[in-house]
TIZA-879354 format. One record per residue: residue number from 0; residue in one letter; x, y, z of N, C-alpha, C in turn. Coordinates in steps of 0.02 Angstrom, whole numbers. Each point is the difference from the previous one (the first is absolute). Layout:
% TIZA-879354
<atom NUM, a, <X, Y, Z>, <X, Y, Z>, <X, Y, Z>>,
...
***
This chain:
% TIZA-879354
<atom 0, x, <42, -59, 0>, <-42, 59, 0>, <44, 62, 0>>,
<atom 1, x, <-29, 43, -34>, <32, 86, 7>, <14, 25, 58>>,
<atom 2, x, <54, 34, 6>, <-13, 19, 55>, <-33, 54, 23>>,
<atom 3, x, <-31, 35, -51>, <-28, 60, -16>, <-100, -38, 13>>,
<atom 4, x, <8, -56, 23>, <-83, -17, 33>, <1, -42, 61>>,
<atom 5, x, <63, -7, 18>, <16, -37, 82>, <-59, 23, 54>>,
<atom 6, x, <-14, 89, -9>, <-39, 20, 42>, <-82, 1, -21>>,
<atom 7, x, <-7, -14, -59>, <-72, 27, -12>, <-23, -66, 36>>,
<atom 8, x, <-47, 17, 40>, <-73, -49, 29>, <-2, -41, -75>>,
<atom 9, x, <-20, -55, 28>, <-21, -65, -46>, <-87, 0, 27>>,
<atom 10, x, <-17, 47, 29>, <-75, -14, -15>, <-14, 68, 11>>,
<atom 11, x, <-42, 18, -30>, <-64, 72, 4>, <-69, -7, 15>>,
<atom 12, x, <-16, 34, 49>, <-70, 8, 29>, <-40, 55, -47>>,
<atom 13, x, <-48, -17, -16>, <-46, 63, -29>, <-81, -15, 7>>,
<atom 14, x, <-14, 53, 53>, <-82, -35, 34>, <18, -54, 17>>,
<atom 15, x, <-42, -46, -16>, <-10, -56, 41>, <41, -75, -60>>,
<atom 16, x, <47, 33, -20>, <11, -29, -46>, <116, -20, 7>>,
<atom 17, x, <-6, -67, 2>, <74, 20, 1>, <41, -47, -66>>,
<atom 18, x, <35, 30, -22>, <34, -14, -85>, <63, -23, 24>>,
<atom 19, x, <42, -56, -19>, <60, -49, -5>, <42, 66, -35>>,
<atom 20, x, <60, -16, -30>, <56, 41, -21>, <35, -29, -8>>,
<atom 21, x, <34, -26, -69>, <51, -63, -31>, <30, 55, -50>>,
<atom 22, x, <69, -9, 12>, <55, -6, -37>, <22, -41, -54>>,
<atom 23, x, <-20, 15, -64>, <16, -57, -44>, <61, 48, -55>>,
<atom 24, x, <54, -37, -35>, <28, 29, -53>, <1, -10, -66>>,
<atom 25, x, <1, 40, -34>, <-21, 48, -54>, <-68, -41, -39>>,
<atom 26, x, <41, -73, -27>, <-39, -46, -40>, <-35, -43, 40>>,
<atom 27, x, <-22, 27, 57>, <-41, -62, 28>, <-68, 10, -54>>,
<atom 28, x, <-37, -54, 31>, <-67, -4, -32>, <-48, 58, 31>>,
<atom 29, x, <-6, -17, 63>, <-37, 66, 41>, <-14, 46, -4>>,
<atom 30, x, <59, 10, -37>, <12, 103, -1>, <-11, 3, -70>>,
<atom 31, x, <4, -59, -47>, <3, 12, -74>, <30, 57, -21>>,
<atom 32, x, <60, 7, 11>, <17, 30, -46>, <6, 103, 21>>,
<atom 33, x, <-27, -20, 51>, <-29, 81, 48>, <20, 4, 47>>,
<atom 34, x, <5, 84, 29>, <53, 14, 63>, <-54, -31, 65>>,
<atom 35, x, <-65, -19, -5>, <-25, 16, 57>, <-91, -28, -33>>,
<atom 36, x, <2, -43, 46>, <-94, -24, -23>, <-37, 3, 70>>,
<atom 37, x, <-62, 15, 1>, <-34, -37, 46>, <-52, -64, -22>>,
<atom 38, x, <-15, -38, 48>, <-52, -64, -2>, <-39, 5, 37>>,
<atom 39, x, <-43, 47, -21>, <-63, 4, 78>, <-43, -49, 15>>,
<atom 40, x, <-7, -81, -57>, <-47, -28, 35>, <70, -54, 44>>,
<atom 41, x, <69, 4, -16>, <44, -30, 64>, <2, 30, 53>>,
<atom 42, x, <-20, 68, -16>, <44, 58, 62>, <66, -10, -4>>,
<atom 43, x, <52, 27, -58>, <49, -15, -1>, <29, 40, -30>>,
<atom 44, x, <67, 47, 2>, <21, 48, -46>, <73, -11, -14>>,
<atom 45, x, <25, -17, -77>, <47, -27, -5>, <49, 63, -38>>,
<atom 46, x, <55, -15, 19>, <45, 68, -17>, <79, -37, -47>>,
<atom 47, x, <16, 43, -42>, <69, -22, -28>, <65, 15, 57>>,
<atom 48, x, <27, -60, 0>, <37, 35, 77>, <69, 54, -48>>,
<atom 49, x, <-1, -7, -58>, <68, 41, -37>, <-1, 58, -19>>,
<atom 50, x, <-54, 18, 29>, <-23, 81, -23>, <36, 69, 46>>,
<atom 51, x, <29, 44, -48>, <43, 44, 53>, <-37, 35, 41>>,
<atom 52, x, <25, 26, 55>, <-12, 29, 60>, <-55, 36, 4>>,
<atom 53, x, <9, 56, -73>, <-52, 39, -32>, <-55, -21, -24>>,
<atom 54, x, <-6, -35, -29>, <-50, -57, -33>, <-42, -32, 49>>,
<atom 55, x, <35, -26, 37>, <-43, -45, 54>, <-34, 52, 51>>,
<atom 56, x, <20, 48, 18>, <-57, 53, 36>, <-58, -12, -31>>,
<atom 57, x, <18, 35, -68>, <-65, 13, -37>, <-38, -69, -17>>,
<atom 58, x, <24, -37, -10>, <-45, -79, -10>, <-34, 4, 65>>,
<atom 59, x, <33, -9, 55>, <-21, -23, 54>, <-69, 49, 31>>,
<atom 60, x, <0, 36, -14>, <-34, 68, 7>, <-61, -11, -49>>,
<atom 61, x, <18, -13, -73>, <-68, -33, -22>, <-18, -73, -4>>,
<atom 62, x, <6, -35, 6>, <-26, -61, 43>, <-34, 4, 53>>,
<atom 63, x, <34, 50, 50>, <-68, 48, 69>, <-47, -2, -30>>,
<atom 64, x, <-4, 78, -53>, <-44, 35, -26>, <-67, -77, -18>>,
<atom 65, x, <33, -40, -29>, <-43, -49, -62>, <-35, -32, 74>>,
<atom 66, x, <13, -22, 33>, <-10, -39, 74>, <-64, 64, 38>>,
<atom 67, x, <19, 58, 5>, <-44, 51, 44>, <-43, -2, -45>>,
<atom 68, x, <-11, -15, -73>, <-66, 22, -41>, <-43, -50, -11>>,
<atom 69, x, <39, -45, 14>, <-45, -75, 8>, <-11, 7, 74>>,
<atom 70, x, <30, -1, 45>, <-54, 11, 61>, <-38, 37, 8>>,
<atom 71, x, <-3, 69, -18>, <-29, 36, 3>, <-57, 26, -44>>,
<atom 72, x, <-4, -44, -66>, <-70, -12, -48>, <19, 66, -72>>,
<atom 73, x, <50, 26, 2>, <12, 52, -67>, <20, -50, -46>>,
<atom 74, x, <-50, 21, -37>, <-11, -37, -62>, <14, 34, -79>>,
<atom 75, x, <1, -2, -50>, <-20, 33, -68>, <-55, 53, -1>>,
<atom 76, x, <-30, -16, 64>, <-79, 35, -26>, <-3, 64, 61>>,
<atom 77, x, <60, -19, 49>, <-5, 65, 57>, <4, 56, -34>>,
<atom 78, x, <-33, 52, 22>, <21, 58, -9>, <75, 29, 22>>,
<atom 79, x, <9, 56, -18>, <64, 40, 23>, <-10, 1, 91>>,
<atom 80, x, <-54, 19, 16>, <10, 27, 65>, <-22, -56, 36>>,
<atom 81, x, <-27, -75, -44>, <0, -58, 54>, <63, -39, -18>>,
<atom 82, x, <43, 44, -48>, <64, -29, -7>, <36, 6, 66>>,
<atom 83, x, <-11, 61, -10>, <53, 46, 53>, <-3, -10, 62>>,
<atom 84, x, <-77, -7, 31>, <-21, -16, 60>, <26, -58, 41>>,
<atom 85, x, <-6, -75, -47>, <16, -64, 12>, <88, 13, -25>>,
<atom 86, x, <20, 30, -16>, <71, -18, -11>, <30, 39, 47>>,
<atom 87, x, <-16, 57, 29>, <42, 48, 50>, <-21, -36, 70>>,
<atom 88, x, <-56, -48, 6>, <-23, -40, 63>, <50, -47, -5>>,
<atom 89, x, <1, -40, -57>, <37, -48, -7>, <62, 23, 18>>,
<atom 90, x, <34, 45, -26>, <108, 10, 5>, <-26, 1, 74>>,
<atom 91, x, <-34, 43, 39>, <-2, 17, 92>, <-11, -75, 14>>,
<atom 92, x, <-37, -39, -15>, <-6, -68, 39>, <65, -63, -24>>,
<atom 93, x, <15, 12, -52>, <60, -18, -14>, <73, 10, 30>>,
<atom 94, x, <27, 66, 15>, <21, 25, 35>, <10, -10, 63>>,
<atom 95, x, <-66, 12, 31>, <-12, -34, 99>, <9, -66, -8>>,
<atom 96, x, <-25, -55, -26>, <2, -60, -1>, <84, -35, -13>>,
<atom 97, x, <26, 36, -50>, <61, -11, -39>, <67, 41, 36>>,
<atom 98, x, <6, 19, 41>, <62, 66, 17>, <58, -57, -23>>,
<atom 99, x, <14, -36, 7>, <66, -23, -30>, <8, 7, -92>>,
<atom 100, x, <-31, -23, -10>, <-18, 13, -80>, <19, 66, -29>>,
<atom 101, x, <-38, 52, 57>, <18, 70, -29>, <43, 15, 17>>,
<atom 102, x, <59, -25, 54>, <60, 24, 21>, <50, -21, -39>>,
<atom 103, x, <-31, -86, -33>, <52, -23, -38>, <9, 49, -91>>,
<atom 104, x, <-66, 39, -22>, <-25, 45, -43>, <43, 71, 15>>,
<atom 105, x, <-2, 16, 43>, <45, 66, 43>, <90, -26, -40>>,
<atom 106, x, <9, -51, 48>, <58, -14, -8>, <26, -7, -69>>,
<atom 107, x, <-24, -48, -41>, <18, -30, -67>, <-7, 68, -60>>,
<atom 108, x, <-21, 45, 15>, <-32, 44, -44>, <59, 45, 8>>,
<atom 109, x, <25, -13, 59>, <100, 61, -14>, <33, -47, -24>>,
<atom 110, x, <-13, -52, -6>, <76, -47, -37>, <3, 19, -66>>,
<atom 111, x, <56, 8, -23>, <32, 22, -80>, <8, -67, -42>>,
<atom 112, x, <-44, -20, -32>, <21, -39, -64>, <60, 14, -20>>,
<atom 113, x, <49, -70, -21>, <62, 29, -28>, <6, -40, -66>>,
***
């Protein structure tokens, strides 16, 4: 494993809901081919572990996002402001539930890709 995901939590809470966190590289099947999937009927969110420092914030960060909108019911058909509503509830309950996650997000987000 990277050592750039030693710290991220291997599981996430969101509502009443808690999601696995696997490390697979590059060509696994899982990830097909992608920095970062979720499996919401496993509860499971699988990540490329070879992705630079920079990269993996932002994956990791949307994989949240994809996870808070499935718990939280934003769909194709929400509006803007039941976008906004369920997604700014969601990052706050994400957040309280998650503080390691976002510290490991804090942290990884000053590392310099080289």
């Amino acid at each position: 494993m990277s050592e750039l995901f030693v710290t991220l939590p291997k599981k996430w809470k969101v509502g009443s809901y808690t999601f696995g966190v696997h490390l697979f590289p590059t060509n696994s099947q899982e990830i097909d081919g992608v920095d970062g999937h979720t499996d919401f009927a496993k509860q499971m969110i699988y990540l490329d572990e070879s992705m630079s420092a920079e990269r993996a914030a932002v994956v990791v960060l949307h994989e949240a996002i994809h996870v808070i909108n499935w718990v939280f019911g934003v769909t194709d058909d929400s509006s803007e402001e039941e976008f906004t509503t369920q997604v700014s509830t969601g990052l706050m309950s994400f957040w309280k539930e998650n503080p390691k996650v976002m510290t490991w997000l804090n942290k990884t987000r000053k590392l310099k890709s080289v």
